[in-house]
Chimera marker file (.cmm) of the C-alpha trace (Angstrom):
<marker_set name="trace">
<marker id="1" x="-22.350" y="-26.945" z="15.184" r="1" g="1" b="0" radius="0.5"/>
<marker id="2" x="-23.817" y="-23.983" z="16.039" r="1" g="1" b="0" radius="0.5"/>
<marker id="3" x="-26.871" y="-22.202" z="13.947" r="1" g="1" b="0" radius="0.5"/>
<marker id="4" x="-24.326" y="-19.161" z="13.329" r="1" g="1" b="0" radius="0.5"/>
<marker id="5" x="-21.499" y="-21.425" z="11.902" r="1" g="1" b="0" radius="0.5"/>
<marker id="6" x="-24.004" y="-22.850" z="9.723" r="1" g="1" b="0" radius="0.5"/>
<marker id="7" x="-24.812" y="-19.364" z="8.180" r="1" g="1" b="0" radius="0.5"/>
<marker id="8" x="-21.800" y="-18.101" z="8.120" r="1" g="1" b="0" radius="0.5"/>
<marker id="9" x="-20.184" y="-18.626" z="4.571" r="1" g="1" b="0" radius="0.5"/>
<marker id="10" x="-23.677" y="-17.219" z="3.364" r="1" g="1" b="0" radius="0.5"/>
<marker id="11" x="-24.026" y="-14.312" z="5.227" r="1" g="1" b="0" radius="0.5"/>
<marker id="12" x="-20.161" y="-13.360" z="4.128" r="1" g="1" b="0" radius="0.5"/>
<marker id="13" x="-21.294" y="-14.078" z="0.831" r="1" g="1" b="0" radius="0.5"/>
<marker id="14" x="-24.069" y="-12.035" z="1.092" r="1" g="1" b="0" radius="0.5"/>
<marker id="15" x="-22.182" y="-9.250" z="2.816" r="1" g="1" b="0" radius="0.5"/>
<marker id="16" x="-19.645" y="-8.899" z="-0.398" r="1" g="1" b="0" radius="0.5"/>
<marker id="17" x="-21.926" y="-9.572" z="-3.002" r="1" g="1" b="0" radius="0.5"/>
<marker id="18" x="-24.167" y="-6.152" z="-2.084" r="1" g="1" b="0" radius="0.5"/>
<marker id="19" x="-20.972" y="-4.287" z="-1.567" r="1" g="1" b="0" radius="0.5"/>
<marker id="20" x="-19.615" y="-5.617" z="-4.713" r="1" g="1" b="0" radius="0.5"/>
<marker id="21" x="-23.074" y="-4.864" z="-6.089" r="1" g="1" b="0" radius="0.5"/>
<marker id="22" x="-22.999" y="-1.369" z="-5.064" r="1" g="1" b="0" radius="0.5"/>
<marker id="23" x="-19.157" y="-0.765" z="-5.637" r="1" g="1" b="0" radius="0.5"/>
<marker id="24" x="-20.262" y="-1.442" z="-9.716" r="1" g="1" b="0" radius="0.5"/>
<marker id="25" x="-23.284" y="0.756" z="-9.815" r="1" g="1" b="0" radius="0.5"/>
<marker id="26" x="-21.237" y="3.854" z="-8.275" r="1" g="1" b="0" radius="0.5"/>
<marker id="27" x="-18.241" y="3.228" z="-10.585" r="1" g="1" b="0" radius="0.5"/>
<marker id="28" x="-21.005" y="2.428" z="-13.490" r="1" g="1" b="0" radius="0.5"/>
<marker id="29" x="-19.567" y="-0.436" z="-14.827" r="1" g="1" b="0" radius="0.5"/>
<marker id="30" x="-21.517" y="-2.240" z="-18.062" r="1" g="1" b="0" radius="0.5"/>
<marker id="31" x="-24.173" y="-4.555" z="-16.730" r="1" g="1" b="0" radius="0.5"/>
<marker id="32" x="-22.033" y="-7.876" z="-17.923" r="1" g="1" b="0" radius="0.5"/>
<marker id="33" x="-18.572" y="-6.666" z="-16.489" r="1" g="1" b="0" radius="0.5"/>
<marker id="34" x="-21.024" y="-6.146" z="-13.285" r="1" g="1" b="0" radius="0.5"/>
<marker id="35" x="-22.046" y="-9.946" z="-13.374" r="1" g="1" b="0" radius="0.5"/>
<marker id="36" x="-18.510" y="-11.272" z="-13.992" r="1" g="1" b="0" radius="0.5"/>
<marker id="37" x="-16.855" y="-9.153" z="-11.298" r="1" g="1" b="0" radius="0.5"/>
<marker id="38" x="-20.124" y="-10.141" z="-9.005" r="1" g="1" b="0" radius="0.5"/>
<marker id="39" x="-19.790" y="-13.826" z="-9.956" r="1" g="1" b="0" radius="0.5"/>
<marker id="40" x="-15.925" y="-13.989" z="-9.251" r="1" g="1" b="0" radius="0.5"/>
<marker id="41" x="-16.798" y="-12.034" z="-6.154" r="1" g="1" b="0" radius="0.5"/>
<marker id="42" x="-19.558" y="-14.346" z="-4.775" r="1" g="1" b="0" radius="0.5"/>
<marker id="43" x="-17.734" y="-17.521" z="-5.315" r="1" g="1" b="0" radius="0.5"/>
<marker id="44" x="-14.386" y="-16.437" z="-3.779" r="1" g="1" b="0" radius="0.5"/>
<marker id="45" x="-16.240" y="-15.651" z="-0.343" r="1" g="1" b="0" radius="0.5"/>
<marker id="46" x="-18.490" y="-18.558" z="-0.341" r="1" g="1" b="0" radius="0.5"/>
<marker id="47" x="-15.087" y="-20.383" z="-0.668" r="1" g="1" b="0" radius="0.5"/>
<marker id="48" x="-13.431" y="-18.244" z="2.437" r="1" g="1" b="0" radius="0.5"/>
<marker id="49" x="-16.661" y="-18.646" z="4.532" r="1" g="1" b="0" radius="0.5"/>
<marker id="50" x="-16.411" y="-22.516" z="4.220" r="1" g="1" b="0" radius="0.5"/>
<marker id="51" x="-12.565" y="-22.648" z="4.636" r="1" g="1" b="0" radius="0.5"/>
<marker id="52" x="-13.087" y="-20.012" z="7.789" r="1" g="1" b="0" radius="0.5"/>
<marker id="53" x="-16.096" y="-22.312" z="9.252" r="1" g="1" b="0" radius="0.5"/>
<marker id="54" x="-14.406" y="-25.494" z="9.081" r="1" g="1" b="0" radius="0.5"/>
<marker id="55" x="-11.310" y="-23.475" z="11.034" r="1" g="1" b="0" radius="0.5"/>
<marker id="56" x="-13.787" y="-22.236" z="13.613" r="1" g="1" b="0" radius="0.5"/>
<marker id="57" x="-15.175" y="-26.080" z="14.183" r="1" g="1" b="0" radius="0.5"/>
<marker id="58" x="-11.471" y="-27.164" z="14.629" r="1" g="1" b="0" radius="0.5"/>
<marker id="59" x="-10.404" y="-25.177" z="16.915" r="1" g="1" b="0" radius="0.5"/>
<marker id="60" x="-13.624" y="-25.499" z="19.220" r="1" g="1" b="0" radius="0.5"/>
<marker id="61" x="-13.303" y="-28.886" z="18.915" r="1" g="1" b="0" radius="0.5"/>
<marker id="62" x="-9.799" y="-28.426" z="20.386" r="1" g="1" b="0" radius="0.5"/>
<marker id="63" x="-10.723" y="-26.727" z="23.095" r="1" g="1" b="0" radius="0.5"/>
<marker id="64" x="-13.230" y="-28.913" z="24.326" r="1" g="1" b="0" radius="0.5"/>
<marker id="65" x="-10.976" y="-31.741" z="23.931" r="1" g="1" b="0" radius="0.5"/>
<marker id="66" x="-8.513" y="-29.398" z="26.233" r="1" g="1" b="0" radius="0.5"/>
<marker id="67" x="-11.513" y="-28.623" z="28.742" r="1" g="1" b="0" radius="0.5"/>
<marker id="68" x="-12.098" y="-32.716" z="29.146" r="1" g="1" b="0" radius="0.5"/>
<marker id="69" x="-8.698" y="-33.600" z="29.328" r="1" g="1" b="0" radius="0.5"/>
<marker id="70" x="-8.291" y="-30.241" z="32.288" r="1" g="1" b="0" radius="0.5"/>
<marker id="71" x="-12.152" y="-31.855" z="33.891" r="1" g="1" b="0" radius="0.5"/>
<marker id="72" x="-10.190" y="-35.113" z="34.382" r="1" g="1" b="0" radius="0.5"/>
<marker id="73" x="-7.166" y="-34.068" z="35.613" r="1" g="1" b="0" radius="0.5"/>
<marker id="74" x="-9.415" y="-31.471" z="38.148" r="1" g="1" b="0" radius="0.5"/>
<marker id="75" x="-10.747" y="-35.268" z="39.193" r="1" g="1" b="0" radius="0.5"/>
<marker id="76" x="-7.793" y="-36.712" z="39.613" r="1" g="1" b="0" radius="0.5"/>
<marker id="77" x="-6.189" y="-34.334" z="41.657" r="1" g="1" b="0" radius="0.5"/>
<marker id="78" x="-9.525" y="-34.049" z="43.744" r="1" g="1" b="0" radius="0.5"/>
<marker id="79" x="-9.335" y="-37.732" z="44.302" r="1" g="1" b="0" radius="0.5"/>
<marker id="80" x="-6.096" y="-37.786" z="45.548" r="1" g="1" b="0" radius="0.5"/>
<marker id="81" x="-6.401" y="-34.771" z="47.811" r="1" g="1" b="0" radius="0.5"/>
<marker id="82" x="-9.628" y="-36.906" z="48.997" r="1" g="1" b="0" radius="0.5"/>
<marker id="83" x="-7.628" y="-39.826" z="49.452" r="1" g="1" b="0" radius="0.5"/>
<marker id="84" x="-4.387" y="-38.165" z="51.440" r="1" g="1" b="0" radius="0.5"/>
<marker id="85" x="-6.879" y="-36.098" z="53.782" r="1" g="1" b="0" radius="0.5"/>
<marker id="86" x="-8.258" y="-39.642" z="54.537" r="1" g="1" b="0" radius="0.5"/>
<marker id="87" x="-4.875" y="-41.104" z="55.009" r="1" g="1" b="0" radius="0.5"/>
<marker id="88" x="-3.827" y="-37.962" z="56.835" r="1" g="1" b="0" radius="0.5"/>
<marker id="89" x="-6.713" y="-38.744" z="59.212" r="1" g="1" b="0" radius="0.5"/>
<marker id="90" x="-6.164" y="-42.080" z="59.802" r="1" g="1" b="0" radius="0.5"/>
<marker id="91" x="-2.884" y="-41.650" z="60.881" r="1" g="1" b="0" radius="0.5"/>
<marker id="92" x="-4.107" y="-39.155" z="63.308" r="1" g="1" b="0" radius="0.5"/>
<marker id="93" x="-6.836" y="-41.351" z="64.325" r="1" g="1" b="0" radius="0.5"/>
<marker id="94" x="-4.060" y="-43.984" z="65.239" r="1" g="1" b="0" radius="0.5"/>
<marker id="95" x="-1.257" y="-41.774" z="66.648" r="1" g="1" b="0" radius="0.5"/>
<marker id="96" x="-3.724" y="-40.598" z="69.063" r="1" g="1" b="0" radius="0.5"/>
<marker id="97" x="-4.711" y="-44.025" z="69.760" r="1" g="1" b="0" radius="0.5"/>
<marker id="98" x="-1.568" y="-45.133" z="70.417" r="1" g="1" b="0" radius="0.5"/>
<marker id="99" x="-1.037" y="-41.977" z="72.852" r="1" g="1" b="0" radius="0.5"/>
<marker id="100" x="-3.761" y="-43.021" z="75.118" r="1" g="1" b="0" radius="0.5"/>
<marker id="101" x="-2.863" y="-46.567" z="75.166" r="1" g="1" b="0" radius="0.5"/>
<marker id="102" x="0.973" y="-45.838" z="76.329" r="1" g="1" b="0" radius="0.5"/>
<marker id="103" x="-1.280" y="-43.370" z="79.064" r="1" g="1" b="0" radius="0.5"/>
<marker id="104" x="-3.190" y="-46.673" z="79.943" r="1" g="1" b="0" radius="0.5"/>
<marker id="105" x="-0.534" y="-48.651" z="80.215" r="1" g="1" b="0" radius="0.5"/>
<marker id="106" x="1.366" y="-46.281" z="82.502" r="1" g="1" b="0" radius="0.5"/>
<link id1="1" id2="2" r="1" g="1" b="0" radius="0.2"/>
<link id1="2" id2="3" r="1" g="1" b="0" radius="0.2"/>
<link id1="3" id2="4" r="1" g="1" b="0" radius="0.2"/>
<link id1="4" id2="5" r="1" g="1" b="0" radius="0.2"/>
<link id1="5" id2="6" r="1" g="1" b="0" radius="0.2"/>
<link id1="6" id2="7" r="1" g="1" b="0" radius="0.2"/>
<link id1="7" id2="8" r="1" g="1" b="0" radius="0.2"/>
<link id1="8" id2="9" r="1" g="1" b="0" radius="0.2"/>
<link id1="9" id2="10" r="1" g="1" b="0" radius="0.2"/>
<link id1="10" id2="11" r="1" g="1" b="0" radius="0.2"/>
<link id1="11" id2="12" r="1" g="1" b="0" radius="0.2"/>
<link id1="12" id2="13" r="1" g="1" b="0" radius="0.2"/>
<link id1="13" id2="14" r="1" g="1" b="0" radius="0.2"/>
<link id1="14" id2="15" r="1" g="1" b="0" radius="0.2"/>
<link id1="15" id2="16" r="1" g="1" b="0" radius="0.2"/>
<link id1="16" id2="17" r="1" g="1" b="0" radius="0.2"/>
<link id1="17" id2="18" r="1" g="1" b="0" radius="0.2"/>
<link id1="18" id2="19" r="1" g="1" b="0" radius="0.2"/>
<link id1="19" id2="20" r="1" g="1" b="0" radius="0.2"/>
<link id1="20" id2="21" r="1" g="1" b="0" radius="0.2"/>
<link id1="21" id2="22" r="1" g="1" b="0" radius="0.2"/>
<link id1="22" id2="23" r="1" g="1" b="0" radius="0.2"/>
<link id1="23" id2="24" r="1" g="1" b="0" radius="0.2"/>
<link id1="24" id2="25" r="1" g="1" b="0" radius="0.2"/>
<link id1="25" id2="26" r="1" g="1" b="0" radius="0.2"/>
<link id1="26" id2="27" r="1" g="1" b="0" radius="0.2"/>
<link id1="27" id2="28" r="1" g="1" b="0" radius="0.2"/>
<link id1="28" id2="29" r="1" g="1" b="0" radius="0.2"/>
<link id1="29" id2="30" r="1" g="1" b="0" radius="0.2"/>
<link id1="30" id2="31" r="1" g="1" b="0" radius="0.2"/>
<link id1="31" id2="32" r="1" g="1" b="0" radius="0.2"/>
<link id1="32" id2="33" r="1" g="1" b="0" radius="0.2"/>
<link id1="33" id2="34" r="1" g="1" b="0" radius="0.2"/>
<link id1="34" id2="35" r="1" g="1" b="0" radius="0.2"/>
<link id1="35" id2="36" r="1" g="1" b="0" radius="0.2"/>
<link id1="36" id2="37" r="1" g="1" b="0" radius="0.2"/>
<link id1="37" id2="38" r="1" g="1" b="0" radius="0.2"/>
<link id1="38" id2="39" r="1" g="1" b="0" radius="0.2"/>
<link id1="39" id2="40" r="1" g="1" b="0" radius="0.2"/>
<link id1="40" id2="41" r="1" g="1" b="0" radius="0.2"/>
<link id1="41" id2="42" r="1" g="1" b="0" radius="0.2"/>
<link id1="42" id2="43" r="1" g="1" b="0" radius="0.2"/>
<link id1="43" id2="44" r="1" g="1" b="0" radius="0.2"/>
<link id1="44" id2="45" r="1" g="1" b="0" radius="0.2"/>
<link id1="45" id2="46" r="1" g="1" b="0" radius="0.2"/>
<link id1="46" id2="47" r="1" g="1" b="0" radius="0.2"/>
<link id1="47" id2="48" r="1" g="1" b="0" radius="0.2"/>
<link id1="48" id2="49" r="1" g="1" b="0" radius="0.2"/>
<link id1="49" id2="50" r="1" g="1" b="0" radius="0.2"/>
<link id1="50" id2="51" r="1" g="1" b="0" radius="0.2"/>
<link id1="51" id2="52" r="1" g="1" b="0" radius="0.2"/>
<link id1="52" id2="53" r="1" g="1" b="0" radius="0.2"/>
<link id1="53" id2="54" r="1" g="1" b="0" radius="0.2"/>
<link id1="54" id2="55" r="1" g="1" b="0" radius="0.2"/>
<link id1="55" id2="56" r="1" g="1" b="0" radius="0.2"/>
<link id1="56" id2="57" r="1" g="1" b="0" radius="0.2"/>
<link id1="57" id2="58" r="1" g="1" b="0" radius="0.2"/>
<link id1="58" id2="59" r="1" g="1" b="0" radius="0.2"/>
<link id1="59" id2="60" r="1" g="1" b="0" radius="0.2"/>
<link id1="60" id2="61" r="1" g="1" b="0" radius="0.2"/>
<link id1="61" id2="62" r="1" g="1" b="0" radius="0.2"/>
<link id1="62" id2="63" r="1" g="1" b="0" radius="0.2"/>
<link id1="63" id2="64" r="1" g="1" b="0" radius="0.2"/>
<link id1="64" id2="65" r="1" g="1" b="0" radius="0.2"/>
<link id1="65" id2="66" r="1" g="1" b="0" radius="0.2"/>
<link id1="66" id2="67" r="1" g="1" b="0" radius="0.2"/>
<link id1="67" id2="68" r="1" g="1" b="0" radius="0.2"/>
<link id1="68" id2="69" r="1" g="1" b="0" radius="0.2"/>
<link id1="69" id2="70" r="1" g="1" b="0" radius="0.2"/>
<link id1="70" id2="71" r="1" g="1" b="0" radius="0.2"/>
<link id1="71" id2="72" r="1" g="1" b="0" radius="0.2"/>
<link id1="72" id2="73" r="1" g="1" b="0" radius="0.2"/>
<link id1="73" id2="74" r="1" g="1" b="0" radius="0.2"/>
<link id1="74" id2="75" r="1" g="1" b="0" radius="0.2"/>
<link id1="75" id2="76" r="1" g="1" b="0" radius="0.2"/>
<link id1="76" id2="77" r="1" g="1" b="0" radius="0.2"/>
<link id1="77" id2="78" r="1" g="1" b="0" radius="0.2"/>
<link id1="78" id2="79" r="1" g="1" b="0" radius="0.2"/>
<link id1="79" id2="80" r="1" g="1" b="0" radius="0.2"/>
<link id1="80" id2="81" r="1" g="1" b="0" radius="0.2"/>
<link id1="81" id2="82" r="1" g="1" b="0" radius="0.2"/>
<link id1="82" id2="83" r="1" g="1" b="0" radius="0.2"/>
<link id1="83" id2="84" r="1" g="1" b="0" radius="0.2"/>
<link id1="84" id2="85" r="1" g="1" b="0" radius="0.2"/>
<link id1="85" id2="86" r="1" g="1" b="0" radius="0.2"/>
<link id1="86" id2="87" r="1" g="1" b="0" radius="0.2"/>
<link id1="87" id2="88" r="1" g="1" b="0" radius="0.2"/>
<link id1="88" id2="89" r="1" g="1" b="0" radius="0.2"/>
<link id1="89" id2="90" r="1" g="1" b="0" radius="0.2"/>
<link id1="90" id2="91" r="1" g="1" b="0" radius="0.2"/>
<link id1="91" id2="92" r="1" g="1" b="0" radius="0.2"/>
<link id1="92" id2="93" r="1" g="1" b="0" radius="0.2"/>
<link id1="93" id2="94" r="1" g="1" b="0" radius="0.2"/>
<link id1="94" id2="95" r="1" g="1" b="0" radius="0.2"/>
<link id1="95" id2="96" r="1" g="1" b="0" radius="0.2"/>
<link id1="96" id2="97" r="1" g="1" b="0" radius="0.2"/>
<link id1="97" id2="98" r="1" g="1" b="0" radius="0.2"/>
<link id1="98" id2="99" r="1" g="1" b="0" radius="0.2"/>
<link id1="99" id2="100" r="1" g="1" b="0" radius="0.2"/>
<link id1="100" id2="101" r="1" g="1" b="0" radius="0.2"/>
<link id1="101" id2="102" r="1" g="1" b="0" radius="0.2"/>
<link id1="102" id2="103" r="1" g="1" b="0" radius="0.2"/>
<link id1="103" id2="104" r="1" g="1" b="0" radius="0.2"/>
<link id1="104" id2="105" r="1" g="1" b="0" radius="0.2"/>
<link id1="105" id2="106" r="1" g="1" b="0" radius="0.2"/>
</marker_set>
């Protein structure tokens, strides 16, 4: 997991807790309806940072899974190009053969 995943539910918590903070002070709320709002406020976004983070880490996870699975079939397909160019060749290899023994033999 990357170092920004691992910061993220803070730093949204963070984020809404000094808007929240200065939302109060402008509309002059009393200092312990400022707290409860602030409080409600802080814990709801840790809550949607985790539940966003752990969505993030499942659908990277995902993808990689898709980018293996899409690296393996790449192989396979390479391998069996590889494999009917090398057939392909062969059978030139031996037509041609062929060709200049019926010219031998003639």
């Amino acid at each position: 997991m990357s170092s920004r995943l691992k910061l993220m539910p803070a730093f949204l918590t963070l984020l809404a807790g000094a808007i929240t903070s200065i939302m109060t002070y402008r509309f002059q709320y009393e200092g312990k309806t400022a707290l409860i709002i602030l409080l409600a406020v802080l814990l709801f976004f840790y809550t949607m940072g985790c539940i966003l983070q752990k969505l993030i880490i499942t659908f990277e996870q995902e993808n990689e899974k898709e980018r293996q699975k899409a690296a393996e079939e790449e192989g396979k397909v390479v391998e069996k190009e590889n494999a009917s160019s090398q057939e392909g060749e062969k059978s030139e290899k031996d037509s041609r053969q062929e060709e200049e023994n019926q010219r031998n033999t003639e």
